[in-house]
N, C-alpha and C positions, 0 to 999 in steps of 0.2 A: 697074836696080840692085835685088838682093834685098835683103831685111831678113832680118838673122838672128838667127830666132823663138826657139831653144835657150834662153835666158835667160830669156826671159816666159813659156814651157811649166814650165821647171821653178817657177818661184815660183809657178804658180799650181796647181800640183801639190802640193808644202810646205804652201801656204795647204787647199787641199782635205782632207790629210791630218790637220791640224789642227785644223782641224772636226769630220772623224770624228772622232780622237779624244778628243775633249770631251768628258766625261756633266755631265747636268743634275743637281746635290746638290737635297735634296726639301725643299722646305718647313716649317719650325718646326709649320705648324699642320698639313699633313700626319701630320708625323712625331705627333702628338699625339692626332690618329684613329685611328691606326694602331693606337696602344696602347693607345686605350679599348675599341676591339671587342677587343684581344686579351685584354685584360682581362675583361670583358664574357663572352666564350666562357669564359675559365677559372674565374671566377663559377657559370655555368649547368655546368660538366663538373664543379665540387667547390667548392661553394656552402659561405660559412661558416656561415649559417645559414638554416632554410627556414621556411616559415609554414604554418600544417595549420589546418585547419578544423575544430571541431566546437562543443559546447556542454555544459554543466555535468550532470553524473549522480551517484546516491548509491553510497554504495560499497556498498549493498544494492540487491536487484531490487525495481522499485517494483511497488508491490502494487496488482491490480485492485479495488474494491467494487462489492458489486452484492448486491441482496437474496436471500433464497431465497425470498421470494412476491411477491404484486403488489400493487400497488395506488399512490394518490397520493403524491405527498411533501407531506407538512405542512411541515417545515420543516428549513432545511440550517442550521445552529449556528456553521460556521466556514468562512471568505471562502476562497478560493483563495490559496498562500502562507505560511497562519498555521501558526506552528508549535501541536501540541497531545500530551498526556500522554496516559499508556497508560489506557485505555478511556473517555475522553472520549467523550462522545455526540457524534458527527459530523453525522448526517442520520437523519429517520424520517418515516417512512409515518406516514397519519392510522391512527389506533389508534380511534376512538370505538366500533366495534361490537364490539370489545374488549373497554374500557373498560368499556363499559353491561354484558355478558356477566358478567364479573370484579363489577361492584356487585352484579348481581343473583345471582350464585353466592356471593357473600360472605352477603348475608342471608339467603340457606337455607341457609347452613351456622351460622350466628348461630342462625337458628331451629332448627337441627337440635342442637346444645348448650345450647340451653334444654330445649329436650324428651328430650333425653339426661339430665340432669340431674334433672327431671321423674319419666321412668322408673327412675333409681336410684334418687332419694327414695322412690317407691313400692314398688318392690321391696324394699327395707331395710323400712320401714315393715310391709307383709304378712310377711316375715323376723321383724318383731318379734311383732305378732300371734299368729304359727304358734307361736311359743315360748313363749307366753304361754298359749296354750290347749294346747298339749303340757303344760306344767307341770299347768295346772288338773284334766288328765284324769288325769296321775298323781295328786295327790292326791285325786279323787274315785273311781277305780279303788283303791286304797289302802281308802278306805272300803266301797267293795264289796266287795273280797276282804275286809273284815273282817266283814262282812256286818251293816254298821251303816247303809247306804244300797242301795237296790234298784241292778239292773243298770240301768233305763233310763233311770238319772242320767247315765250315761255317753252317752247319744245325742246331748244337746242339742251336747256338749262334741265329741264325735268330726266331725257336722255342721261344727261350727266350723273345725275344723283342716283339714277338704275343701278344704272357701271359702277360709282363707286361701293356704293352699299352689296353689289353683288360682290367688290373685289374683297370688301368688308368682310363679307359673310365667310367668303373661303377662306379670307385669312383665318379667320376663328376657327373654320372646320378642321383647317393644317392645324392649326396650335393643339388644337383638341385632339387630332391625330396623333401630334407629337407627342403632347404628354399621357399616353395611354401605351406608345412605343416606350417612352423614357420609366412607366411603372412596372410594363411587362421586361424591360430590359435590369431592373432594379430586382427584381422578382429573380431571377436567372441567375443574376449575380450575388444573392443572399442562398441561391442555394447550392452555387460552386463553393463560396465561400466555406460553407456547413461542411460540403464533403471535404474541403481543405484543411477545415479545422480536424475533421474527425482523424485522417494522417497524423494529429502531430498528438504524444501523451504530455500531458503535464503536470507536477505536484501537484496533489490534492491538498499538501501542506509542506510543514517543515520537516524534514523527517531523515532516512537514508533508503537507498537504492540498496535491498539484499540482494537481486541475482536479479541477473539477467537468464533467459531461457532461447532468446534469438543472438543473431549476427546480425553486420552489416549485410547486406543484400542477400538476406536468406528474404524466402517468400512466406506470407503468415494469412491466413485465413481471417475472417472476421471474428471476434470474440475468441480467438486464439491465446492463451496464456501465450505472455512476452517476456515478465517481472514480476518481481515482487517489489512491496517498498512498505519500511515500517514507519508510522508515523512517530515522530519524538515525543519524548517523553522520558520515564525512570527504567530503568530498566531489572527485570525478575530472571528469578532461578526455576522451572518447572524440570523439577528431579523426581526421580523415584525412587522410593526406599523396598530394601528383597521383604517380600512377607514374614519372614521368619521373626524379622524387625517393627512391622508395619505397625504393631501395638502402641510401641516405645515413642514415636515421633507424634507430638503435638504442637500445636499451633503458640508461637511464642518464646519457641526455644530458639534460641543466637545460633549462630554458623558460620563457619568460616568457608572461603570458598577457594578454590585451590584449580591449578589444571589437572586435567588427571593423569595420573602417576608422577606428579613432583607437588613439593613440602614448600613451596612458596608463596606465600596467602596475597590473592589477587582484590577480594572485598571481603567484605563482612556484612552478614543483613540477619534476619531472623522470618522464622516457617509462619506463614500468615496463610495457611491450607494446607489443608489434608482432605485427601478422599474419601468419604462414608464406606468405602467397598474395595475389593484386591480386583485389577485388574491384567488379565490375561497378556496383553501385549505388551511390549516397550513403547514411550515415546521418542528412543535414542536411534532407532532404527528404519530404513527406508521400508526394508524387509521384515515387516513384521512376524512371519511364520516362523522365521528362526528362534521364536519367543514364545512359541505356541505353550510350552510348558512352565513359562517363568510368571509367576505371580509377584504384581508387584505394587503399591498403594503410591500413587500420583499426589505429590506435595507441591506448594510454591514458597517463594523464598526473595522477600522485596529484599532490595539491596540498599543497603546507605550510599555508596559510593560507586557509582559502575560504571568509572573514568577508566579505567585499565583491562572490563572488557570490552569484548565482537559480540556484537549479534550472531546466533547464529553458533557461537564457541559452546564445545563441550567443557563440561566443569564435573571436581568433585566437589561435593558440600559436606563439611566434618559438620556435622549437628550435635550441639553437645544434650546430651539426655538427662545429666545430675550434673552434681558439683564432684567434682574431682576428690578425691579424698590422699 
């Protein structure tokens, strides 16, 4: 006797068909991955806001010191940081053989005005004299041509007026001496002076003292970097932003400015520069070849308020790119 299969073929055909076609619906936490990387990607392709690196600069070029001669440093007047006024004495070279130069050029020139003084009185004095005996010879000439006293009354008198007009003349030649000693002595001492001044540095303005690069009595060459010193003013943000970003950052967007690695906002200013071109190095580093492969587009970043930084301080800048949504 057959069995007839036709019934149990097709149901289990139905049943198969069935199966196919089922699909599996995904998961709640799937579904919630899914749109965090997509999220995520549209983040990194048009970011609301990006983070750039750099650190605090004046809105002037900071200015090298360095002497124009050589010699020790006696002493540096103000710590690195301090702000100071325009020609404040900063730092100076020992001056003593100077100093001693300058004492002892002072009292030849003291003694060269005494004897200046000396020489005038003398010469006025012989001045008086010579006038005095000019007088006497006119009126004893007087009495010659009257022919009431011989002629060789007038010898003793003419003698006299030689002498003094000779002592006349020397006195002038002294004065004239002296004062050509008291010019070359004046000469001498305008140019100890010079080298004494060139010892000392002083503010070019009002500004701060960023670093020193000497000690106390270390030895320094002429035109030797000593310091820096920035002149006052507002103070900027020169940050870079990584290339991958370097598109997105324009001129006019806000920023907040942060130390970096902490969430606590030190100013706030906005990007007033951007770089035409990516460049190859950092400006956050001494060692620029550590950077040989980082591209990165050089921005600036004036600040409203830059009561709360340093010169010199590394910062991050949150640059906001859109409006938050």
């Amino acid at each position: 006797m057959k069995i007839n299969q036709a019934p149990a073929l097709v149901l289990l055909l139905i049943i198969f068909a069935l199966a196919c076609g089922k699909k599996e619906k995904p998961t709640s936490g799937q579904e919630n991955a899914a749109a965090e990387r997509q999220a995520a990607i549209r983040r990194l392709q048009n970011p609301a806001e990006l983070t750039a690196l750099g650190k605090v600069v004046p809105s002037e070029e900071v200015l090298e010191l360095a002497f124009e001669v050589s010699g020790r440093v006696q002493h540096i007047y103000y710590k690195e940081g301090q702000q100071v006024r325009a020609n404040d004495l900063l730092i100076a070279l020992d001056a003593a053989l100077e100093d001693n130069q300058l004492k002892a050029l002072g009292a030849q020139k003291e003694l060269n005005r005494l004897e200046q003084e000396d020489a005038r009185a003398q010469g006025q004095y012989q001045e008086e004299v010579l006038e005095q005996h000019r007088q006497t010879y006119q009126r004893l000439k007087s009495s010659v041509d009257a022919q009431a006293l011989p002629a060789s009354e007038l010898d003793p008198v003419a003698l006299d007026i030689k002498n003094s007009r000779n002592q006349a003349a020397n006195a002038a030649r002294l004065l004239q001496r002296l004062e050509a000693q008291a010019r070359e002595l004046r000469i001498q001492q305008e140019e100890v002076q010079l080298r004494r001044l060139q010892k000392e540095l002083h503010a070019p303005g009002e500004g701060t003292v960023l670093a020193w690069e000497v000690r106390e009595g270390a030895t320094v060459n002429a035109y030797e970097l000593v310091g820096e010193f920035a002149p006052s003013g507002p103070l900027f943000i020169e940050a870079e932003v990584d290339e991958y970003f370097a598109a997105n950052v324009k001129e006019g967007q806000p920023a907040i400015i942060r130390r970096e690695g902490y969430t606590d906002t030190l100013a706030r200013g906005q990007v007033i520069f951007t770089a035409d071109n990516l460049s190859d190095k950092s400006i956050l580093s001494e060692d620029n070849s550590q950077f040989e492969d980082r591209q990165v587009r050089r921005i600036k970043i004036r600040l409203e308020d830059g009561s709360r930084l340093l010169l010199g301080m590394k910062v991050e800048a949150r640059i906001q790119i859109s409006e938050k949504r």
